[in-house]
C-alpha positions as CSV (number, residue, x, y, z in Angstrom):
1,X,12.3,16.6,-6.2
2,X,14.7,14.9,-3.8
3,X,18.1,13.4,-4.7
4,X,17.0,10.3,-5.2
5,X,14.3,10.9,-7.7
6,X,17.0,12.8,-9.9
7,X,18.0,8.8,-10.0
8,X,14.6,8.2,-12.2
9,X,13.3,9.3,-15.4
10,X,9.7,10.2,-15.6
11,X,8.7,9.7,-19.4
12,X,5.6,11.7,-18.8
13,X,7.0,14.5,-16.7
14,X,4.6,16.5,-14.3
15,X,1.5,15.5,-16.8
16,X,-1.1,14.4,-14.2
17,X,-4.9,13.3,-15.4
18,X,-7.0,15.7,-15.0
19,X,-10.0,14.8,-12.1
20,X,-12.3,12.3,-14.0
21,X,-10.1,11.8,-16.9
22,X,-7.6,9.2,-18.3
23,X,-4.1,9.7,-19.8
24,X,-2.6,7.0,-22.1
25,X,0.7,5.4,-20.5
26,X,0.8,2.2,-22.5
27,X,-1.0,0.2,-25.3
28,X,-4.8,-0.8,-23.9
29,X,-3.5,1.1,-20.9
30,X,-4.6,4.4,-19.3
31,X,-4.2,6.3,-15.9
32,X,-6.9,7.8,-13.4
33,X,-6.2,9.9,-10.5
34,X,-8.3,9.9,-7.1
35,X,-7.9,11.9,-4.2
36,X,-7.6,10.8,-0.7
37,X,-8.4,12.5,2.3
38,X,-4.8,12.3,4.2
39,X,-1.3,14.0,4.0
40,X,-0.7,11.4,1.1
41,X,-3.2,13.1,-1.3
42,X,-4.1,10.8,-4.0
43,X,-3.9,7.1,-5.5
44,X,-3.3,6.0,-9.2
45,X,-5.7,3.9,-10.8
46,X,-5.5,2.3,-14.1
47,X,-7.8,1.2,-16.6
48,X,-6.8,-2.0,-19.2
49,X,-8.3,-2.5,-22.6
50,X,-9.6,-5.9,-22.1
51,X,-12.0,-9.2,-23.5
52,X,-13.2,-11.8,-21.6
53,X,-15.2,-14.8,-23.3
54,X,-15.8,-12.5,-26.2
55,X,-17.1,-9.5,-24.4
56,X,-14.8,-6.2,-24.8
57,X,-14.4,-4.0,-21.8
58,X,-12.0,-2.6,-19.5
59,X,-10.4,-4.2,-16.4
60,X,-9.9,-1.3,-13.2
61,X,-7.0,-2.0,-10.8
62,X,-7.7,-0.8,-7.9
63,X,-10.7,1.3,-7.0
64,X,-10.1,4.6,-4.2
65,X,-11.8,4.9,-1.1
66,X,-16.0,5.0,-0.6
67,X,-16.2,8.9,-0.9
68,X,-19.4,10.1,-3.2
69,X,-16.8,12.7,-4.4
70,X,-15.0,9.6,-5.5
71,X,-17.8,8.2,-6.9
72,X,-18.7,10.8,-9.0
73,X,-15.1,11.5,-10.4
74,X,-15.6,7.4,-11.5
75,X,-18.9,8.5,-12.8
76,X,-17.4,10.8,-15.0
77,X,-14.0,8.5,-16.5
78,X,-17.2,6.2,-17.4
79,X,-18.9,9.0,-19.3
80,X,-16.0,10.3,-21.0
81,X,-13.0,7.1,-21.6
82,X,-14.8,3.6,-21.8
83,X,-16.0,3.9,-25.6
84,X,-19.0,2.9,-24.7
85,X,-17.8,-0.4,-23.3
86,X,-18.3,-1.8,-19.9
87,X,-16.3,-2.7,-17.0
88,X,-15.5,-6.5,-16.9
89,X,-13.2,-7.0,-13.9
90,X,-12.2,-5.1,-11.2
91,X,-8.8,-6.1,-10.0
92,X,-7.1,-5.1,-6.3
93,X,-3.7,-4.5,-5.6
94,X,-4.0,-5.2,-1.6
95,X,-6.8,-4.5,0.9
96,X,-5.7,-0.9,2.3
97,X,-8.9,1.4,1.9
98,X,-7.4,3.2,-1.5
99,X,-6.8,0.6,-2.9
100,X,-10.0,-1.6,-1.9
101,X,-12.5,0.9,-1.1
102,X,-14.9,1.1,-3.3
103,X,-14.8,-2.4,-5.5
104,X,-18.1,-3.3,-3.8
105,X,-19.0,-0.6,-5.6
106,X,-17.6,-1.0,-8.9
107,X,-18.4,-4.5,-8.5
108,X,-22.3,-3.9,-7.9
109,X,-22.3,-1.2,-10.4
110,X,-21.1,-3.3,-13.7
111,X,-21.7,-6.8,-12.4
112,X,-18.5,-7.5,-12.7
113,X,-15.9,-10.1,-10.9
114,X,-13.3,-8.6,-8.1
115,X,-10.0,-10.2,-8.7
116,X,-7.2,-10.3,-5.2
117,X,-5.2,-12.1,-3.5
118,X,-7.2,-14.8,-0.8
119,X,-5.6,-13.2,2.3
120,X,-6.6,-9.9,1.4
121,X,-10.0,-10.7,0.4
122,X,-10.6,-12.0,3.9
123,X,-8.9,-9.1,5.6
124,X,-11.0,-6.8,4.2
125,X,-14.1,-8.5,4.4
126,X,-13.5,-8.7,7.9
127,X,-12.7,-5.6,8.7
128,X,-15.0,-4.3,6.6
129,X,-17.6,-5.3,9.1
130,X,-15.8,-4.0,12.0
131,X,-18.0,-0.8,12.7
132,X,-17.9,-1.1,16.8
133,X,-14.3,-2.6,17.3
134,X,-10.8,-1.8,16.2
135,X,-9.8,-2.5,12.5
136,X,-6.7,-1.6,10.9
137,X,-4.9,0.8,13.2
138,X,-7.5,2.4,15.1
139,X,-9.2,1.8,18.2
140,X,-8.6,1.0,21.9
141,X,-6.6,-2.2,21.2
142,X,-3.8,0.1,18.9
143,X,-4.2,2.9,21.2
144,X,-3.0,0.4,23.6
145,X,-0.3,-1.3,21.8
146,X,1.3,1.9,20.9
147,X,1.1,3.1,24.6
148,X,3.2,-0.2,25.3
149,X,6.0,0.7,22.9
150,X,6.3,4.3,24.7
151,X,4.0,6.5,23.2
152,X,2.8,9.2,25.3
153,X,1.2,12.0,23.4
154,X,-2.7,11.7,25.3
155,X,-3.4,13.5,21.9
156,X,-2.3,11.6,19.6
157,X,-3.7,8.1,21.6
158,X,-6.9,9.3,21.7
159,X,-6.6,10.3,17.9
160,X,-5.8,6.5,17.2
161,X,-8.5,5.4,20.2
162,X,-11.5,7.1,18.4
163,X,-10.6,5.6,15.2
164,X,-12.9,2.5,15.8
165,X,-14.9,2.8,12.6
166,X,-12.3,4.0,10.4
167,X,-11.4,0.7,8.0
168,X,-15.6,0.6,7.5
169,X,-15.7,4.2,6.9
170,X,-13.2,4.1,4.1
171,X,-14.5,0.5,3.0
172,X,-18.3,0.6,3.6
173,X,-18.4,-3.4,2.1
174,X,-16.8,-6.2,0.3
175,X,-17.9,-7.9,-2.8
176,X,-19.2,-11.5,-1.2
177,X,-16.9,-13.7,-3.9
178,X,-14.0,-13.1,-5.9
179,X,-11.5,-15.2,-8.1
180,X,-7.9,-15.7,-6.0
181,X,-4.6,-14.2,-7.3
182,X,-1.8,-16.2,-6.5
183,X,2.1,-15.3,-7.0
184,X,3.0,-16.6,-10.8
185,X,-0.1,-16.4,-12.0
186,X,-0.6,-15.3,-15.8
187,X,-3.7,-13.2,-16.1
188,X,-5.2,-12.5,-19.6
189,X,-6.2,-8.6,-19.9
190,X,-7.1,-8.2,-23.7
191,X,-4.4,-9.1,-25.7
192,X,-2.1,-9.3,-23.0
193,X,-0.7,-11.8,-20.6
194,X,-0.1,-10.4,-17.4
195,X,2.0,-12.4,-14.4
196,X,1.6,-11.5,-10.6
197,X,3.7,-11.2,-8.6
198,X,2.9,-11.2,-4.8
199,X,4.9,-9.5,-2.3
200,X,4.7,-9.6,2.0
201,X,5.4,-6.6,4.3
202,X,3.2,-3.9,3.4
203,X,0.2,-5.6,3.0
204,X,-0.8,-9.5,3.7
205,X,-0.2,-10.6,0.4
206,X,0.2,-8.1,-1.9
207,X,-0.3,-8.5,-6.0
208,X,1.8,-6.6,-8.7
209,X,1.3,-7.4,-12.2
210,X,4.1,-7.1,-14.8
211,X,3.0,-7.5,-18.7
212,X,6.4,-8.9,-20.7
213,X,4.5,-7.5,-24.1
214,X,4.1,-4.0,-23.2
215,X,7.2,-4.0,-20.5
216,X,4.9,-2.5,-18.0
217,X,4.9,-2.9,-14.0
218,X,1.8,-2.0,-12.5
219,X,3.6,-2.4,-8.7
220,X,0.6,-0.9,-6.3
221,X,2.7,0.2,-3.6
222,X,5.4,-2.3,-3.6
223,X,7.8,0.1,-5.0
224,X,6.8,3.4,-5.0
225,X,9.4,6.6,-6.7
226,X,9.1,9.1,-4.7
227,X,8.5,8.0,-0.7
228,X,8.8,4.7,1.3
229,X,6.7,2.0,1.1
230,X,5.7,2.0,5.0
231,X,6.1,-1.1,6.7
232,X,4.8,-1.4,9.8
233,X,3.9,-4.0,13.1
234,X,0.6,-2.7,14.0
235,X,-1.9,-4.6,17.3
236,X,-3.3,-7.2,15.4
237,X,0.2,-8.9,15.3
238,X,1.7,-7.4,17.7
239,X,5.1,-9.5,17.6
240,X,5.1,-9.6,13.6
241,X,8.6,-9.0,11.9
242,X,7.3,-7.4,8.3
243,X,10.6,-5.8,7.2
244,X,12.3,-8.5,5.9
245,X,9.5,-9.9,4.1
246,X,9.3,-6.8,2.4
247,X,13.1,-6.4,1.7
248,X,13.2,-10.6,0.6
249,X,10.1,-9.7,-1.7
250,X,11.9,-7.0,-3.7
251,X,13.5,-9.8,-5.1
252,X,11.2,-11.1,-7.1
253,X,11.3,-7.8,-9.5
254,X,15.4,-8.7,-10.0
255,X,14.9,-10.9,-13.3
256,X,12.6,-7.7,-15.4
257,X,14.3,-5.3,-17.3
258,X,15.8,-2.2,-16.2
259,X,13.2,-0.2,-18.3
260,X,10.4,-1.5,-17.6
261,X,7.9,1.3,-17.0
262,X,6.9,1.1,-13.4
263,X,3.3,2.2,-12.8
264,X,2.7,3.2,-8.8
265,X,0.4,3.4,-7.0
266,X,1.6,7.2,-5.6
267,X,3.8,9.2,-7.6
268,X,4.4,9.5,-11.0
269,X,5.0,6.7,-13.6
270,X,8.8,6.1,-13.9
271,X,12.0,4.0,-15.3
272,X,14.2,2.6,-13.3
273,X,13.0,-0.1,-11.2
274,X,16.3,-1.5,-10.1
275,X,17.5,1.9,-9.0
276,X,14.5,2.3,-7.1
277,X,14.8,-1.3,-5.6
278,X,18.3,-0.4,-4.7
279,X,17.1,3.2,-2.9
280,X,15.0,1.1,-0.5
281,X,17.6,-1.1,0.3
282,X,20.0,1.4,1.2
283,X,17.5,3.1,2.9
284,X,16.4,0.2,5.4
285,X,19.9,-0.5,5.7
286,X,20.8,2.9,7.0
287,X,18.0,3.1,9.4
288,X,18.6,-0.5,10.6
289,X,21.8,1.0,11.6
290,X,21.0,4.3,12.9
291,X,18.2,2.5,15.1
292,X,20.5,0.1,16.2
293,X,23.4,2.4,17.3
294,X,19.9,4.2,19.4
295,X,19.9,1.5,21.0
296,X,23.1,1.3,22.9
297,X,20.7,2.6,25.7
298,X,17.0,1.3,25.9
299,X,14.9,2.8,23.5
300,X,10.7,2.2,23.0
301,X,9.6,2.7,19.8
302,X,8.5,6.1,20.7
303,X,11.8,7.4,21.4
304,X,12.6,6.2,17.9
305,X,10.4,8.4,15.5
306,X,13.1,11.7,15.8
307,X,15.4,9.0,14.3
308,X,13.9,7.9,11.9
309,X,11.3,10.9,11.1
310,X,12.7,14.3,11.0
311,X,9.8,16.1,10.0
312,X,7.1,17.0,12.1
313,X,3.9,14.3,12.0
314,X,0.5,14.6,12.4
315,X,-1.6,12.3,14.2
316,X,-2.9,10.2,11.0
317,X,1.0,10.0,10.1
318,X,2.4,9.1,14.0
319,X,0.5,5.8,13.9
320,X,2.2,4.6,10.7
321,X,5.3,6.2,12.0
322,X,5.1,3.9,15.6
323,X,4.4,1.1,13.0
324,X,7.5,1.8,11.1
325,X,9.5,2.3,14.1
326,X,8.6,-0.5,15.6
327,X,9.1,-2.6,11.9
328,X,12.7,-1.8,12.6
329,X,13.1,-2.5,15.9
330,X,11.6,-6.5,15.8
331,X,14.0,-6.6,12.6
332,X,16.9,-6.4,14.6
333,X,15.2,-8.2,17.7
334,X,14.4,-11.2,15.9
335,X,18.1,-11.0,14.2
336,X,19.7,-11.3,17.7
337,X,21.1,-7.8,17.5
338,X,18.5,-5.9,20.3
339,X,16.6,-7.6,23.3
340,X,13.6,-6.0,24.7
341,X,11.9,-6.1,28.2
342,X,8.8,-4.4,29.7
343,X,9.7,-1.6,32.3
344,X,7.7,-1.0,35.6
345,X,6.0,1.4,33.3
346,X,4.5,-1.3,30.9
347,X,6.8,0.4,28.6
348,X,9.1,-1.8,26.1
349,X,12.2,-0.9,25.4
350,X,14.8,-2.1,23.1
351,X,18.6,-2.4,23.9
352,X,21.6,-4.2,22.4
353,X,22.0,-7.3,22.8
């Protein structure tokens, strides 16, 4: 446990669900487990007691990826922690595969509604689709924008390069409707009301839900106890600036209480949200200004990741890693503090301003 998560308190210690299984975190409330196949090795799901126009059932947030290994472990939390009740909704977080992957799934299986945000809907319906071209941040268009911003490693470009298929391999389809979550929206889960809160940086439009009743923050990967929520400035919008949207949306958790239980989407369950919040502040602050004393000679984003990552990164992990980099970099660009310009090599580099 690093310093920082000494910070938290964890009212269910190490207790983990067991693969297939539920354990009970809050009233109507339960948490699943699913493994993914990264370096980040699984993603919480939660199940919520619900009723909706006099039918009782359960609302899933957020689904995993499309893995039949997945599909099986979902098999089995149906056989053994549903009371013999069906699936009603199926509510998503944000449209990154572990989060989104399987609700056509889910969806198909219980005829039941998918609940999200409109611009993540699209985005993964579109990509989705995208078997023979780039989605996400794979394919010859990323391998390309991160060979702009200085990568080098033939490896590791060719890595991202092949990854043509990989949104559609983790998210085989998309539900072809769903019912739009907007920010302040009050959702009725059972006997609960349930406001969402939307948040920009990590994902297009990103939902959180936070039940005033049972004091309980189900935050996806908005805030997350344990590592960084990555932020990152990937090819499809090449000149975005996602950092401060992410920092200006932490915000919007200020008014709850400082023990509200916090369920993320990696990690444990914790309290102390507002510590948390403040962690990730201090954090971006200090690599704002680590990155920016870099920069007293031109720097691509490349040259940046020893800074800001001092472990060593595999492939998978570089390509959010030039993301993050780069994240940092347009912050300060777009702030006045760095300029950029394109070398002879095609490179971009970033110097103070």
């Amino acid at each position: 446990m690093n310093p920082a998560e000494h910070q938290l308190k964890y009212p269910f210690g190490d207790t983990q669900p067991e693969p297939g299984h539920t354990h009970p975190v809050a009233e109507g409330a339960a948490w699943i487990r699913m493994p993914l196949p990264f370096a980040l090795d699984h993603i919480n799901l939660w199940l919520l007691r619900d009723e909706i126009d006099g039918r009782e059932g359960w609302t899933i947030v957020d689904c995993g990826v499309t893995r039949d290994e997945v599909k099986t472990l979902w098999d089995k939390v149906f056989e053994t922690s549903l009371d013999g009740l069906p699936v009603l909704r199926v509510l998503v977080t944000h449209m990154h595969p572990d989060h989104v992957g399987l609700a056509h799934w889910l969806c198909e299986r219980w005829q039941a509604p998918l609940w999200m945000s409109m611009t993540d809907f699209m985005t993964a319906s579109l990509w989705s689709t995208r078997k023979t071209e780039g989605a996400g941040a794979g394919g010859p268009g990323a391998a390309d924008h991160f060979a702009r911003h200085g990568l080098a490693d033939t490896e590791a470009l060719e890595h991202v390069r092949n990854r043509i298929g990989y949104y559609p391999s983790l998210v085989a389809d998309m539900p072809p409707r769903y019912t739009r979550l907007m920010h302040g929206d009050t959702v009725r889960i059972g006997a609960n009301d349930w406001r969402v809160i939307v948040g920009y940086g990590h994902a297009p439009e990103h939902v959180s839900l936070y039940c005033e009743a049972l004091n309980v923050l189900i935050s996806g990967d908005m805030v997350l106890p344990r590592i960084s929520t990555n932020v990152s400035v990937f090819d499809y919008e090449p000149n975005g600036n996602p950092l401060p949207l992410y920092l200006d949306s932490l915000g919007r958790y200020a008014g709850l209480p400082g023990d509200t239980l916090v369920l993320p989407s990696h990690g444990r369950p914790f309290i102390g949200l507002h510590e948390r919040i403040k962690q990730q502040q201090d954090h971006h602050r200090d690599r704002l200004a680590e990155v920016l004393d870099a920069c007293a000679q031109p720097m691509s984003a490349a040259d940046i990741l020893p800074i800001l990552f001092k472990r060593k990164l595999d492939h998978h992990q570089i390509t959010f890693a030039m993301g993050e980099a780069l994240a940092h970099l347009h912050a300060l660009y777009y702030e006045g503090k760095l300029k950029r310009r394109a070398g002879d090599d095609g490179v971009i580099r970033f110097a103070a301003a």
